[in-house]
Structure formats: structure tokens, C-alpha cells
C-alpha positions in Angstrom: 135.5 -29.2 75.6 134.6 -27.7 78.9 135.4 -24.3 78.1 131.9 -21.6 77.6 131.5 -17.8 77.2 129.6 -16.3 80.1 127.8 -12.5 80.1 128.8 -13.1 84.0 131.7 -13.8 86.0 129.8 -16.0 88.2 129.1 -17.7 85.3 125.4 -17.5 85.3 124.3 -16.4 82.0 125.3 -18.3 79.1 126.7 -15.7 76.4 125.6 -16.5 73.2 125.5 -13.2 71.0 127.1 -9.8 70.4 125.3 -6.3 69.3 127.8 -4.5 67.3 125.3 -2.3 65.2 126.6 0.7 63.8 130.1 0.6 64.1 131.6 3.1 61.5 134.6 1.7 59.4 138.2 3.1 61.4 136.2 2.6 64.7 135.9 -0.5 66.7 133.3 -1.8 69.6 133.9 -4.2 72.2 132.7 -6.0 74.3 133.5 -7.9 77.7 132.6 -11.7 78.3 134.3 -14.3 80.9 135.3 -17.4 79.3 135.0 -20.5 81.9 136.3 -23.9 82.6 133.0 -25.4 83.6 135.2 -28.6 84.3 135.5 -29.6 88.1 138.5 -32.0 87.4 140.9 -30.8 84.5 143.0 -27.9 84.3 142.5 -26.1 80.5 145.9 -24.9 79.0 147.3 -23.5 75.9 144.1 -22.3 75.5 143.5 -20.6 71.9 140.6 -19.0 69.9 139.6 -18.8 66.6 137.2 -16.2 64.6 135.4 -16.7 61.3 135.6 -13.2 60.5 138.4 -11.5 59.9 136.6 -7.7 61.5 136.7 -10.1 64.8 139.2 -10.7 67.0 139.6 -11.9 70.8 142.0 -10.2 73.4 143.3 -10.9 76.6 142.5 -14.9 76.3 144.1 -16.4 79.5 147.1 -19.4 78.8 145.0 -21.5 81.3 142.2 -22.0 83.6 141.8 -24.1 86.8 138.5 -26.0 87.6 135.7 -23.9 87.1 137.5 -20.4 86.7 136.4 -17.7 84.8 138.5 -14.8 83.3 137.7 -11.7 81.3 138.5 -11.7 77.8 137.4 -9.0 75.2 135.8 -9.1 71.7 136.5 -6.6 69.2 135.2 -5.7 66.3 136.8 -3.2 63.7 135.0 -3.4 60.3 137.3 -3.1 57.3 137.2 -0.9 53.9 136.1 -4.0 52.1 133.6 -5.2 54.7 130.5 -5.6 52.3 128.2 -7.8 54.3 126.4 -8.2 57.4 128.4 -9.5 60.3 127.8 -13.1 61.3 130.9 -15.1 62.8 131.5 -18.2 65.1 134.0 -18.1 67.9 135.9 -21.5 69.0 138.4 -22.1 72.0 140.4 -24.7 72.1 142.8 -26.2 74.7 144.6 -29.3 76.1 142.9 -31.1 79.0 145.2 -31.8 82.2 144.7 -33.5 85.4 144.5 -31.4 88.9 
């Protein structure tokens, strides 16, 4: 898949962790990365993400991205009651590849 997670717009630095230390249960952190089509030739649509952990989750995902666009999205993280362990989760996008 040609889609990556950026720190930058420019897509420039290659994000590949979040810090979310401290975060008292009823509060949330977030944090804003740019998700990229690093393809020069195919369109991304019905683009979708999914989280390993529950506390997780992704807003403002775009539908679609043209050749090498980047938009913000925003990771969140809201610990629950029952949250008992450490936080460790994978992020995945998905979408369906179309021609320019």
C-alpha cells in the first residue's frame, strides 16, 4: 500500500511512534500526523484505518488522496477504567487503488 504516516506535511519525516505518557483515565492526548499517498500514479480511496487498542482511535481520516497528497489526521488516546497495561498498538490504513 502506498499510504505512510508523516510527522510533516511535506512528508519528510517518517512517523513512527506516539508519546502518550501520563494521561489520567477521563482525559485524552492527541496528537497530529499527515497520512500520505506516496504513490505518483494511483488515486487512494475509501480509505479506512484500524487500531489494535481499543484506548486508540483515528479522526479526521480523509475518503481519498490524490498522487502524493498528504492530509492531517489526529490520534487520540483516552485510556479506559479497565485499562491495566502499558499501551502498545499498531495502526493500519487501508484503501482501493485507482488510476489518475
Amino acid at each position: 500500500m502506498t499510504l505512510k504516516l508523516f510527522e510533516d506535511k511535506e512528508g519528510t519525516k517518517l512517523f513512527n511512534m506516539c508519546n502518550f505518557i501520563e494521561v489520567e483515565v477521563g482525559s485524552s492526548k492527541s496528537k497530529e500526523v499527515y497520512l500520505k499517498n506516496i504513490d505518483e500514479k494511483w488515486n487512494i480511496v475509501n480509505i479506512k484505518e484500524t487500531v489494535t487498542d481499543g484506548d486508540i482511535s483515528v479522526v479526521n481520516i480523509p475518503l481519498q488522496l490524490a498522487p502524493m497528497e498528504s492530509k492531517a489526521v489526529t490520534i487520540i488516546f483516552k485510556p479506559s477504567l479497565n485499562r491495566d497495561s502499558g499501551l502498545h498498538s499498531d495502526l493500519f490504513f487501508t484503501g482501493k487503488l485507482v488510476k489518475v
